[in-house]
MMTF fields as JSON, N, C-alpha, C and O atoms, coordinates in Angstrom:
{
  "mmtfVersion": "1.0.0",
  "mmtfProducer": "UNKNOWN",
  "numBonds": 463,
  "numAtoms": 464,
  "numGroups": 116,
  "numChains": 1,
  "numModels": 1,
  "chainsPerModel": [1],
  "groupsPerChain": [116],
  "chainIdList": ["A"],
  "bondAtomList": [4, 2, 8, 6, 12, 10, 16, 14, 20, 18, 24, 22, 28, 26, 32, 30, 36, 34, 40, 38, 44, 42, 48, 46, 52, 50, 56, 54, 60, 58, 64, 62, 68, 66, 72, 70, 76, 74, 80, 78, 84, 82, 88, 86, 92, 90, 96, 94, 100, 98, 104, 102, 108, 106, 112, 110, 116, 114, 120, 118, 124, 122, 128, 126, 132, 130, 136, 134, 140, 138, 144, 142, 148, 146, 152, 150, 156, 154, 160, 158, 164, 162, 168, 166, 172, 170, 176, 174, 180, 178, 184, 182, 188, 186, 192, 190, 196, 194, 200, 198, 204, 202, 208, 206, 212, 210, 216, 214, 220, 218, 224, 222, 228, 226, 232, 230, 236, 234, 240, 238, 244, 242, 248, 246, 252, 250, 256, 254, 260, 258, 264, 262, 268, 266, 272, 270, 276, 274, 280, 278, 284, 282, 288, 286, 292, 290, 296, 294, 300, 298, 304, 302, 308, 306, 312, 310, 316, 314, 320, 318, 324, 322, 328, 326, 332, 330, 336, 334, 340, 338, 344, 342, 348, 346, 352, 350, 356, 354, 360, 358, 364, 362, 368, 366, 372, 370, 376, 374, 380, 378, 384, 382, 388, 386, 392, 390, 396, 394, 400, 398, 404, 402, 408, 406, 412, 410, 416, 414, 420, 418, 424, 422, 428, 426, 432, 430, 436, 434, 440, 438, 444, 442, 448, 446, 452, 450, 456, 454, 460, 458],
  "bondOrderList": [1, 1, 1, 1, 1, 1, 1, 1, 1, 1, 1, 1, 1, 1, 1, 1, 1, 1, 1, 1, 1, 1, 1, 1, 1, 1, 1, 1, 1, 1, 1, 1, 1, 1, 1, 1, 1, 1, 1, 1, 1, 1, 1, 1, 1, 1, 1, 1, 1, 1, 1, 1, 1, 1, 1, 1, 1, 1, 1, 1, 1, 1, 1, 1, 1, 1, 1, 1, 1, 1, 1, 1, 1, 1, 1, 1, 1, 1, 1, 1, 1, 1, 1, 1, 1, 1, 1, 1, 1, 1, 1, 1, 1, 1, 1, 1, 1, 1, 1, 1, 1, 1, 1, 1, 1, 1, 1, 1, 1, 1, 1, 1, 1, 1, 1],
  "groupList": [{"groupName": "UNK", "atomNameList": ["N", "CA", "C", "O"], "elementList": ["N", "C", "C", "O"], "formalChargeList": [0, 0, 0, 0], "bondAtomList": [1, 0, 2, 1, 3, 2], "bondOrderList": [1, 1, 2], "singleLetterCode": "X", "chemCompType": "L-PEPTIDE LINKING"}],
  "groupTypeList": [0, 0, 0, 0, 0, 0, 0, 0, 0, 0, 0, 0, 0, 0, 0, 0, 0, 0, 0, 0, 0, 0, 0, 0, 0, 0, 0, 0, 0, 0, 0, 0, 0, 0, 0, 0, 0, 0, 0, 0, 0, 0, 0, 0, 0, 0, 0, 0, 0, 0, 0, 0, 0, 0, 0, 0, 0, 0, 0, 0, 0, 0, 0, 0, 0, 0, 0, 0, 0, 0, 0, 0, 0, 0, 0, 0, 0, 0, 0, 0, 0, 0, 0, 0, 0, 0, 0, 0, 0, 0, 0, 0, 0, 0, 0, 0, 0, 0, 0, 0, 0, 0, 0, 0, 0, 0, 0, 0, 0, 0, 0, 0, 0, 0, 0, 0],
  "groupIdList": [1, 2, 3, 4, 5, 6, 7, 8, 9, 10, 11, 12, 13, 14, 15, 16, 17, 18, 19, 20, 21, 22, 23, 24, 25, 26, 27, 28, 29, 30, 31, 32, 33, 34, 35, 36, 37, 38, 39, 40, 41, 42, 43, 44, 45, 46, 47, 48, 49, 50, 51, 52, 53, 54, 55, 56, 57, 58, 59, 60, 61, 62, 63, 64, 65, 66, 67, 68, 69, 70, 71, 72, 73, 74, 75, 76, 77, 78, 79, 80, 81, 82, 83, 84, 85, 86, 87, 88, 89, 90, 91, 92, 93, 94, 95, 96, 97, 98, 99, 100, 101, 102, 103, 104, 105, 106, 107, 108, 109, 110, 111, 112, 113, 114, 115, 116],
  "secStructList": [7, 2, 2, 2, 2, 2, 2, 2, 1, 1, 1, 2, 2, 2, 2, 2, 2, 2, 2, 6, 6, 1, 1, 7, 7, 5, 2, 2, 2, 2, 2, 2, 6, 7, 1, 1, 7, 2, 2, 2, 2, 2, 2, 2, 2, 2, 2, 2, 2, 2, 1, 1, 1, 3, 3, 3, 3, 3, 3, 6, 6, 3, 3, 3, 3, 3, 3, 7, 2, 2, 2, 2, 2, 2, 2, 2, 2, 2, 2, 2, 2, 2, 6, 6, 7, 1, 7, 7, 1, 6, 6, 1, 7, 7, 7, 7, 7, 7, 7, 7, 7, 7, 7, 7, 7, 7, 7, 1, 7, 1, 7, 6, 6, 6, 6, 7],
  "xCoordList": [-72.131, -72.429, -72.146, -71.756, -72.386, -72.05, -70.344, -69.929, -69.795, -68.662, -68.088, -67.261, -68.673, -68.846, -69.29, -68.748, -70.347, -70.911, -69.627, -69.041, -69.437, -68.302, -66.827, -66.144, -66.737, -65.545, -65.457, -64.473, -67.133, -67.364, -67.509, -67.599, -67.541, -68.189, -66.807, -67.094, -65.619, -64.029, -64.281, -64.693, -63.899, -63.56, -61.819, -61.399, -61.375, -60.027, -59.749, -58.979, -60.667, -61.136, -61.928, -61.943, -62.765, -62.8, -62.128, -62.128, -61.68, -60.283, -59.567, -59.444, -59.046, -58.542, -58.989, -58.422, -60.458, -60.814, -61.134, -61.459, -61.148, -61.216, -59.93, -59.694, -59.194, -57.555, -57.486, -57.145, -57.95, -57.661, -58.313, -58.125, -59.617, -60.393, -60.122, -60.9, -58.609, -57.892, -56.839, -56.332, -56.413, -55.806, -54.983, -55.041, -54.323, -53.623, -52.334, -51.733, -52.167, -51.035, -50.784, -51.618, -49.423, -49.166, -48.902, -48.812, -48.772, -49.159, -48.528, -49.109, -47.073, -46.113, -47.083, -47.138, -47.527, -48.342, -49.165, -49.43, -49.749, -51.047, -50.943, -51.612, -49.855, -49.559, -49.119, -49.475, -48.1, -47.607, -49.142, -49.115, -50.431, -51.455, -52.036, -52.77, -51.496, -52.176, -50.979, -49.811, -51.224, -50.247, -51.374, -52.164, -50.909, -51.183, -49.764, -49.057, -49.9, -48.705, -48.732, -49.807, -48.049, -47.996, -48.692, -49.304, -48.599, -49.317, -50.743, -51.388, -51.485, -52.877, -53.344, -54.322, -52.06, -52.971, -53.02, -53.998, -51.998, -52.542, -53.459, -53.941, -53.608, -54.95, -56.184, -57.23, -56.256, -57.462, -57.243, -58.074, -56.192, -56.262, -56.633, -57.211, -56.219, -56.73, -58.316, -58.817, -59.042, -60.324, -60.794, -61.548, -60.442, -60.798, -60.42, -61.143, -59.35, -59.15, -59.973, -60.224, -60.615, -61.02, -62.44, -62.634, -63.321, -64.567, -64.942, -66.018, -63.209, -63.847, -63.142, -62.488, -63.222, -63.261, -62.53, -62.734, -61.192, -59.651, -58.85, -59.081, -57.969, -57.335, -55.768, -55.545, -54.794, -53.546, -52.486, -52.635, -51.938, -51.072, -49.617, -49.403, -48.536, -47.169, -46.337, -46.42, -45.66, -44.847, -43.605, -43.484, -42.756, -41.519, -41.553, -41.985, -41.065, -41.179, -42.523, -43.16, -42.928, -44.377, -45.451, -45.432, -46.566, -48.032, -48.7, -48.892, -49.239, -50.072, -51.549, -51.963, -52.101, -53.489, -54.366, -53.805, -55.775, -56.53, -57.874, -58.275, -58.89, -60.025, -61.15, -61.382, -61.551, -62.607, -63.966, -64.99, -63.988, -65.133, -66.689, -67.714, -66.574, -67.791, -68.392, -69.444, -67.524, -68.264, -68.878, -69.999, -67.977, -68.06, -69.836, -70.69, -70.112, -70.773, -72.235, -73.338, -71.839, -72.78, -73.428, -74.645, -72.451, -72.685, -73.901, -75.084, -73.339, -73.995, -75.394, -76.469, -75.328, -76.888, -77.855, -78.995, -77.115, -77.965, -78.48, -79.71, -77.959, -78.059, -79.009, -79.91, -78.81, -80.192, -81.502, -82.53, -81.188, -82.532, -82.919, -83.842, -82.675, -82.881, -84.073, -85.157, -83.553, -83.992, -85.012, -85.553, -85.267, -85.712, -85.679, -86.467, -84.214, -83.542, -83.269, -82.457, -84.178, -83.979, -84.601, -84.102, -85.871, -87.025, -88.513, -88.938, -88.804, -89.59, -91.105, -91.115, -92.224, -93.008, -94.093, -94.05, -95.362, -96.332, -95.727, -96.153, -94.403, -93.775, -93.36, -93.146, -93.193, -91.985, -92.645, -93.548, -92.229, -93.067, -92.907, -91.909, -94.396, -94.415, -93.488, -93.417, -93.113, -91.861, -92.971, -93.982, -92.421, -92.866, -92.391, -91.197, -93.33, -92.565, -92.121, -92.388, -91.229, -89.85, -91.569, -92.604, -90.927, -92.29, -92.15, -91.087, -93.475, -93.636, -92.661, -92.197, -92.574, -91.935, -93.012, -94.06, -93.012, -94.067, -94.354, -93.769, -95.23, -95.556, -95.422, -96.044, -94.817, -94.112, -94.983, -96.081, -94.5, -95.466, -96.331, -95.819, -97.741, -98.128, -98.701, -99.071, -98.572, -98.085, -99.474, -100.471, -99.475, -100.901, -100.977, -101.806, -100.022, -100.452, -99.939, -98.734, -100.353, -100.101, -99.121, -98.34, -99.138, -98.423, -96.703, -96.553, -95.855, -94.4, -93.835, -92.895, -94.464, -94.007, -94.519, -93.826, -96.059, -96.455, -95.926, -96.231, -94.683, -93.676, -92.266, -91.276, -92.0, -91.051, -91.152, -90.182],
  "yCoordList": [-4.469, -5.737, -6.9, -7.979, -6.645, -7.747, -8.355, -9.483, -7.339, -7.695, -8.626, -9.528, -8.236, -9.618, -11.159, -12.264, -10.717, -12.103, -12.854, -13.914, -11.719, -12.551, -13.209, -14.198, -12.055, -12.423, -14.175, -14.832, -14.374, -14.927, -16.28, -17.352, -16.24, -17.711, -18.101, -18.934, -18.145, -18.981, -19.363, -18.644, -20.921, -21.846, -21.144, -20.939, -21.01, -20.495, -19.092, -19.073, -18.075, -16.993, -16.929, -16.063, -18.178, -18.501, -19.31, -19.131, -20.088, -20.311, -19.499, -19.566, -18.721, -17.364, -16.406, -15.86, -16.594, -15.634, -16.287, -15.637, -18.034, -18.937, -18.903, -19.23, -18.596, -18.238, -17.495, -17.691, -15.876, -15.07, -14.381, -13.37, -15.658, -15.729, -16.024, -15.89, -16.512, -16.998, -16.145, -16.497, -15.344, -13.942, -13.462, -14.101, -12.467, -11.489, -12.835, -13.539, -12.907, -13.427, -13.003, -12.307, -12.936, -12.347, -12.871, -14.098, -12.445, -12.884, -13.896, -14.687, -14.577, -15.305, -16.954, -18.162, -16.313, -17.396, -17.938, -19.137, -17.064, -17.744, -18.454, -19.431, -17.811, -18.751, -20.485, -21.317, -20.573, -21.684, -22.454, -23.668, -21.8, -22.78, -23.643, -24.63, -22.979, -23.155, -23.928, -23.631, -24.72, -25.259, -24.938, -25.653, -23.372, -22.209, -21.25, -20.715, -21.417, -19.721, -18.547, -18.035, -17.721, -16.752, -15.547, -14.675, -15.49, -14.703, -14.747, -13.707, -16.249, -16.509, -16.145, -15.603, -16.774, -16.465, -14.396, -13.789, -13.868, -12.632, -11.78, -10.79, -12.579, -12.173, -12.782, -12.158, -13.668, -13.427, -12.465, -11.688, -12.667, -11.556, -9.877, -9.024, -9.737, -8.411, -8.263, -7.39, -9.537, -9.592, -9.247, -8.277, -9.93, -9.904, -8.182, -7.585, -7.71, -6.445, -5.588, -4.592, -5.705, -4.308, -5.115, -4.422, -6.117, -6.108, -5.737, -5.682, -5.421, -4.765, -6.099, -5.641, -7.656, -8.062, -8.117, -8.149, -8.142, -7.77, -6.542, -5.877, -5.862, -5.039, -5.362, -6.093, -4.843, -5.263, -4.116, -2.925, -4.336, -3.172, -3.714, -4.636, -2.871, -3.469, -3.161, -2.368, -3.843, -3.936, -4.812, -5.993, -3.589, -3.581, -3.748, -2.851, -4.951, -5.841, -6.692, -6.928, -7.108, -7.817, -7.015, -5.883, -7.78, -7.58, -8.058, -9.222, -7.881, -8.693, -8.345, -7.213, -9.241, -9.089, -9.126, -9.546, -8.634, -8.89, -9.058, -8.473, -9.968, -9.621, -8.383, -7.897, -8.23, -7.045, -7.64, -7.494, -8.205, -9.168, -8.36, -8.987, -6.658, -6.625, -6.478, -6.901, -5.916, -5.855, -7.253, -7.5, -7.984, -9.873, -10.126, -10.632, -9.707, -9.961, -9.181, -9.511, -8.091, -7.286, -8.055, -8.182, -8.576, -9.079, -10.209, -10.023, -11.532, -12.189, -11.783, -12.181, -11.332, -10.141, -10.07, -10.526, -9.383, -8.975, -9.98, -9.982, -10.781, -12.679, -13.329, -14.008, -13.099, -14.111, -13.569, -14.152, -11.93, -11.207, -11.2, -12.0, -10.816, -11.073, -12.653, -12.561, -14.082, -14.885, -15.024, -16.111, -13.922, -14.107, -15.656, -16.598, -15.323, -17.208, -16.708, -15.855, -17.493, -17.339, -16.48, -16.139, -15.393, -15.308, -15.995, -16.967, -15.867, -16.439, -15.535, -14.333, -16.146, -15.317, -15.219, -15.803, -14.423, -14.248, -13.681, -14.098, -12.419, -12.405, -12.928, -12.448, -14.242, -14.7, -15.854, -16.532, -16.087, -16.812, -17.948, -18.459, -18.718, -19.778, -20.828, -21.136, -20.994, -22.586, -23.568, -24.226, -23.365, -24.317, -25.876, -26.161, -26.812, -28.214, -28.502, -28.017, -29.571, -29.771, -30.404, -30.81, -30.119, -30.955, -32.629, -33.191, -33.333, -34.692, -35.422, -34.853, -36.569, -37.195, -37.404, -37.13, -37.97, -38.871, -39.92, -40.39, -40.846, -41.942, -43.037, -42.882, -44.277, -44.988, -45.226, -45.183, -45.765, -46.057, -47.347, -48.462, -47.134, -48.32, -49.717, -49.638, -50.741, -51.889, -52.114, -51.477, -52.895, -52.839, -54.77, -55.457, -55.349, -56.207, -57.056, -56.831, -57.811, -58.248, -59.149, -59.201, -60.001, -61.483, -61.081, -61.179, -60.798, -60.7, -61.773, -61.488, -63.194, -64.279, -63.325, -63.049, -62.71, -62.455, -61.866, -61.985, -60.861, -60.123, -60.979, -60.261, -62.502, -62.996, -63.342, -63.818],
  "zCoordList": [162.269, 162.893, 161.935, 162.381, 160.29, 159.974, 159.726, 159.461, 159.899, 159.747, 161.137, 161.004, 162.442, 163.65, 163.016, 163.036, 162.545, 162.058, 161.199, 161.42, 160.007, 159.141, 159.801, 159.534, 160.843, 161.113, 162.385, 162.725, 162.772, 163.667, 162.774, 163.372, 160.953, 160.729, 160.452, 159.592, 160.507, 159.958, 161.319, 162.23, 161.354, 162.67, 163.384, 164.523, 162.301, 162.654, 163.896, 164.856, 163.423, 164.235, 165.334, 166.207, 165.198, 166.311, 167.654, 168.872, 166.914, 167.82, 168.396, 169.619, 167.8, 168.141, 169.534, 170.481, 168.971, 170.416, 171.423, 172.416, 171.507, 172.712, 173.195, 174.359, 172.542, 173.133, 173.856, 175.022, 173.111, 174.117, 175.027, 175.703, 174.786, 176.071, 177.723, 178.667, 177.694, 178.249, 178.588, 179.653, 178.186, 178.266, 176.979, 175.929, 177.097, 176.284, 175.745, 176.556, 174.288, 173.452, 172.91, 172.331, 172.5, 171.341, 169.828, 169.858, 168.737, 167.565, 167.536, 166.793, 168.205, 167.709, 169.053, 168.822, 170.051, 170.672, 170.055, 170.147, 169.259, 168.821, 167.788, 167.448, 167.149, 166.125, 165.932, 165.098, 167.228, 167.973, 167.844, 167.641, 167.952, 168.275, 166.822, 166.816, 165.73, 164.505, 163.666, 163.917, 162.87, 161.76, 160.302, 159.687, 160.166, 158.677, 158.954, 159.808, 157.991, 157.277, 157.902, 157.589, 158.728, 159.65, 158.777, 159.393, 157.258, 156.511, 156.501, 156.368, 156.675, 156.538, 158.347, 158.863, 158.894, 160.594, 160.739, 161.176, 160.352, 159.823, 159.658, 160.208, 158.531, 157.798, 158.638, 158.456, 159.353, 160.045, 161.374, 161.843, 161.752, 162.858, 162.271, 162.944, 161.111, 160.271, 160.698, 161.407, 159.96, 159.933, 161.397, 161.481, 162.613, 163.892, 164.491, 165.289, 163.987, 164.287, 163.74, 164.419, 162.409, 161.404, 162.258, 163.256, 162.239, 162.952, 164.411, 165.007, 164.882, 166.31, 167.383, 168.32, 167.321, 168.116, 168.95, 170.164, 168.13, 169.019, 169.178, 168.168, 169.988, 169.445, 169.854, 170.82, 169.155, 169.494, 170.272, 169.999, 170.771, 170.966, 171.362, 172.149, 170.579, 170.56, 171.647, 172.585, 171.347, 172.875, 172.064, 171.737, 171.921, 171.286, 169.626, 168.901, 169.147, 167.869, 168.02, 166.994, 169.106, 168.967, 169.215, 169.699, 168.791, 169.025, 169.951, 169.6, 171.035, 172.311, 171.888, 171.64, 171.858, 171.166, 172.734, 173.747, 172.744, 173.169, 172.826, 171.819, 173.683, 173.243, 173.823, 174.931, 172.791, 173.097, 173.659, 172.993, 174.686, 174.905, 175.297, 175.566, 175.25, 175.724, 173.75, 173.27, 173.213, 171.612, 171.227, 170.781, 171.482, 171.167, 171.801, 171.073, 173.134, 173.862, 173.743, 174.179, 173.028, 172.382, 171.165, 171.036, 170.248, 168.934, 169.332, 169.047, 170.114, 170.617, 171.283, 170.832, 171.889, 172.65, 171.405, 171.32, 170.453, 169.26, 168.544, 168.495, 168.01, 167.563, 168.378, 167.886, 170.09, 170.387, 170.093, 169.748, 170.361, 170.601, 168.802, 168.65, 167.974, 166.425, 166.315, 165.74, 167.019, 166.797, 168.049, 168.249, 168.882, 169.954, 170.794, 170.883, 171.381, 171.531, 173.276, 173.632, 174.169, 175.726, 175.975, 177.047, 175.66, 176.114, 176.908, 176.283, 177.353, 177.901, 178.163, 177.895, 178.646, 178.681, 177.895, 176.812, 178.283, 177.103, 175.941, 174.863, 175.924, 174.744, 173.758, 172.645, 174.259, 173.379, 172.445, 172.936, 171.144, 170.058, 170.31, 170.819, 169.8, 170.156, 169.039, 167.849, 169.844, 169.477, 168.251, 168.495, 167.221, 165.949, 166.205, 166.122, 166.501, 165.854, 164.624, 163.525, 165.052, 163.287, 162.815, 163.343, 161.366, 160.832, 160.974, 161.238, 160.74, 161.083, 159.775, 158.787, 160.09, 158.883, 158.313, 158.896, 156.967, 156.24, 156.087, 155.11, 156.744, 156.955, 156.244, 155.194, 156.304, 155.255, 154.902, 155.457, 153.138, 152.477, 152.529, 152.434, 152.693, 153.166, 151.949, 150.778, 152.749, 151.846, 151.161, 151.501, 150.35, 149.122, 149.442, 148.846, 150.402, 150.765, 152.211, 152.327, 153.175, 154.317, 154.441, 155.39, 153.329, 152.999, 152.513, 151.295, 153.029, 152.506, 151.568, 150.826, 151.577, 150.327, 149.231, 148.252, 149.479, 147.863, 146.895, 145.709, 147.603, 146.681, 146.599, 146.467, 146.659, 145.994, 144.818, 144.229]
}
């Protein structure tokens, strides 16, 4: 699982799978979407492949990628329930307020001339 997470925190990889959220591309499409080095877009598609999210399969000289959206969807599942995030119920923990700010500091006098 953590290798989802890792592969889920590069903005780049995620791009990626909003792509082919959209359907099946192949490596030379997706690339068209990015201005990086066909070596670096690569290498994250490596990352997205070895964590599970995508898998590729060739078709001739190219690669047509897809996404693996129920693993993706699994990963996510696991992430809300971890933070218990969209529960509801006597189960579910009670919601902490952000803490308060701290109250400005209060003045040692009324008169604003007295500090010119």
């Amino acid at each position: 699982m953590n290798a989802v997470y890792e592969a889920l925190a590069h903005p780049t990889r995620r791009r990626i799978l909003a792509l082919l959220r959209q359907g099946e591309m192949s490596a030379g499409e997706i690339a068209a979407h990015f201005d990086v080095a066909k070596p670096t877009l690569s290498g994250h598609l490596r990352i997205l492949r070895e964590a599970g999210l995508v898998y590729g399969e060739r078709h001739g000289t190219s690669i047509v990628y897809h996404l693996h959206l129920s693993l993706l969807e699994e990963s996510l599942g696991a992430l809300l329930d971890l933070f218990e995030i969209g529960k509801t119920g006597p189960e579910a923990p009670a919601r902490s307020s952000p803490p308060s700010t701290p109250p400005e500091k209060a003045r040692t006098t009324t008169d604003d001339r007295e500090h010119l």
